[in-house]
Every structure is written in structure tokens, then in C-alpha cells.
C-alpha positions in Angstrom: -31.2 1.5 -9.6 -28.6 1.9 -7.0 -27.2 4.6 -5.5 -23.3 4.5 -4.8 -23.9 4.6 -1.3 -25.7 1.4 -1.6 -23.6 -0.1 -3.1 -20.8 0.7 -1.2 -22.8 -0.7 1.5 -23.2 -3.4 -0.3 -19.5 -4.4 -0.8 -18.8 -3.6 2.4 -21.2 -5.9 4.3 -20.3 -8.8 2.0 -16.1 -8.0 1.8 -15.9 -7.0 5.5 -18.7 -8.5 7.9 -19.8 -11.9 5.2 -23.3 -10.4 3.7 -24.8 -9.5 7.2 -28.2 -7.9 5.5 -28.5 -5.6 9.0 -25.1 -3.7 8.4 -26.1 -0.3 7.2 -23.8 2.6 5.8 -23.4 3.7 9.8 -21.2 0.6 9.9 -19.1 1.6 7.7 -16.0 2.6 10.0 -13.7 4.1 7.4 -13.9 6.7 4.0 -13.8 5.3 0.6 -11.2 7.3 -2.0 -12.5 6.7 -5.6 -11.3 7.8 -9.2 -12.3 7.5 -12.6 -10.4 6.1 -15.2 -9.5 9.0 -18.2 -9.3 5.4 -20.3 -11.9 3.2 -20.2 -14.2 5.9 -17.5 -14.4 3.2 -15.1 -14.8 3.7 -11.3 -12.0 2.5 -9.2 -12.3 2.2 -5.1 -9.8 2.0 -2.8 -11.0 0.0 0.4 -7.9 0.6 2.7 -9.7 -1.5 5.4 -10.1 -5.2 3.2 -6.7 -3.7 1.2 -8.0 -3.9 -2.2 -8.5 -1.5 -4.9 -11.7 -2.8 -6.6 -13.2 -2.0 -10.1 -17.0 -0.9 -10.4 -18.1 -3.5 -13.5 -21.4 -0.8 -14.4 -22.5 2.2 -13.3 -26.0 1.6 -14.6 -28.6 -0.7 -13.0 -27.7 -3.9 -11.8 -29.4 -6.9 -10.4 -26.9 -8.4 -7.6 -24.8 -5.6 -6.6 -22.4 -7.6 -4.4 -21.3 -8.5 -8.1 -20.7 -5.6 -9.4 -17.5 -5.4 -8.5 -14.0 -7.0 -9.6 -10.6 -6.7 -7.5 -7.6 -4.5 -9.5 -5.0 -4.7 -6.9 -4.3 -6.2 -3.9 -4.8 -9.9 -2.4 -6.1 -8.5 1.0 -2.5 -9.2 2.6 -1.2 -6.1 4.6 2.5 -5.0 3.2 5.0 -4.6 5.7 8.3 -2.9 6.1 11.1 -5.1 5.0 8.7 -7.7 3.2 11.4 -10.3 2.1 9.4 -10.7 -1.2 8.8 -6.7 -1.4 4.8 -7.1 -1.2 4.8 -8.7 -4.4 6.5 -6.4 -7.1 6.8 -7.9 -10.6 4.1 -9.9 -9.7 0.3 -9.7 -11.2 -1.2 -6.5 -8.7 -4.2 -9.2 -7.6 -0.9 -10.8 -5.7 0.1 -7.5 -4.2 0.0 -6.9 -0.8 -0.9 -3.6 -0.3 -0.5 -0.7 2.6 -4.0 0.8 3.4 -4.1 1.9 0.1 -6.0 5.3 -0.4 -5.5 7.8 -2.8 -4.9 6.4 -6.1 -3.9 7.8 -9.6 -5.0 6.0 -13.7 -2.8 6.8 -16.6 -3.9 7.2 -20.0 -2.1 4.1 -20.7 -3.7 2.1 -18.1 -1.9 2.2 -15.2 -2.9 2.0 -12.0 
């Protein structure tokens, strides 16, 4: 079983340095901002560094845990000021670019 410091860690080294196995949570230059779901109680991450907002798939044990992880929102783009295609609105959030996104808020009704 993983703690949720490893596996921070874990996405971290693979999203940000490419799976180096000698990054530890030290290397970690940046805070996380998390929240839970009130629908589905499903942990949600905001890495402002790879600008992504990633889903936690389980919170129980877990073989791989570079895996356990999907991407909500974002496409790793930053936004801009004056984006001529507005950082992707109306578009599916995975093609959103996003601005260091942090703090974060889920609706009952699924929005992020």
C-alpha cells in the first residue's frame, strides 16, 4: 500500500523528470492542491507545474502507481492572455490549456 506522498512522487518523477527512479519527494519543487469529489469521492490534483488537473483512479492498493492516475483537464499547454482560440473553451477540458491551475472546486453535478 501507498502512501499519497508516494504516489505523488510517483507522478511526479514520471510527468515531470521521465520516471527517473532517484527523484525523491525533496525534488518536488512546487505544492500540490487536491479535493474530493462530493459525487463520485474521487481525488482530484492540481499539478500547476505539468498544467494538468489529474484524477486519482483508487485510493486503495495498487500495483503500478504511475497508473493510477488519469488527466481531467488540461493538455499541458500554458494559457496565455489574449489566446486567439481562448485556451480552448467549448472544447473537451483534456484540450484546455490551462494557467497554473491551483485551487479547484467539484459540483454535485460534476463539474469541475
Amino acid at each position: 500500500m501507498f502512501s499519497l506522498t508516494e504516489w505523488l512522487k510517483a507522478v511526479f518523477c514520471c510527468c515531470v523528470t521521465g520516471c527517473d527512479t532517484r527523484c525523491s519527494t525533496s525534488d518536488t519543487p512546487y505544492k500540490y492542491f487536491m479535493t474530493v469529489s462530493p459525487l463520485d469521492g474521487k481525488l482530484y490534483v492540481s499539478d500547476y507545474q505539468t498544467l494538468r488537473i489529474l484524477r486519482v483512479k483508487t485510493m486503495g492498493p495498487v500495483r503500478d502507481l504511475t497508473r493510477n492516475y488519469e488527466v481531467v483537464a488540461g493538455n499541458g499547454d500554458q494559457c496565455v492572455p489574449g489566446d486567439p482560440h481562448q485556451c480552448g473553451d467549448g472544447r473537451p477540458a483534456t484540450q484546455a490549456k490551462l494557467y497554473y491551475p491551483k485551487g479547484q472546486t467539484r459540483f454535485l453535478h460534476g463539474i469541475l
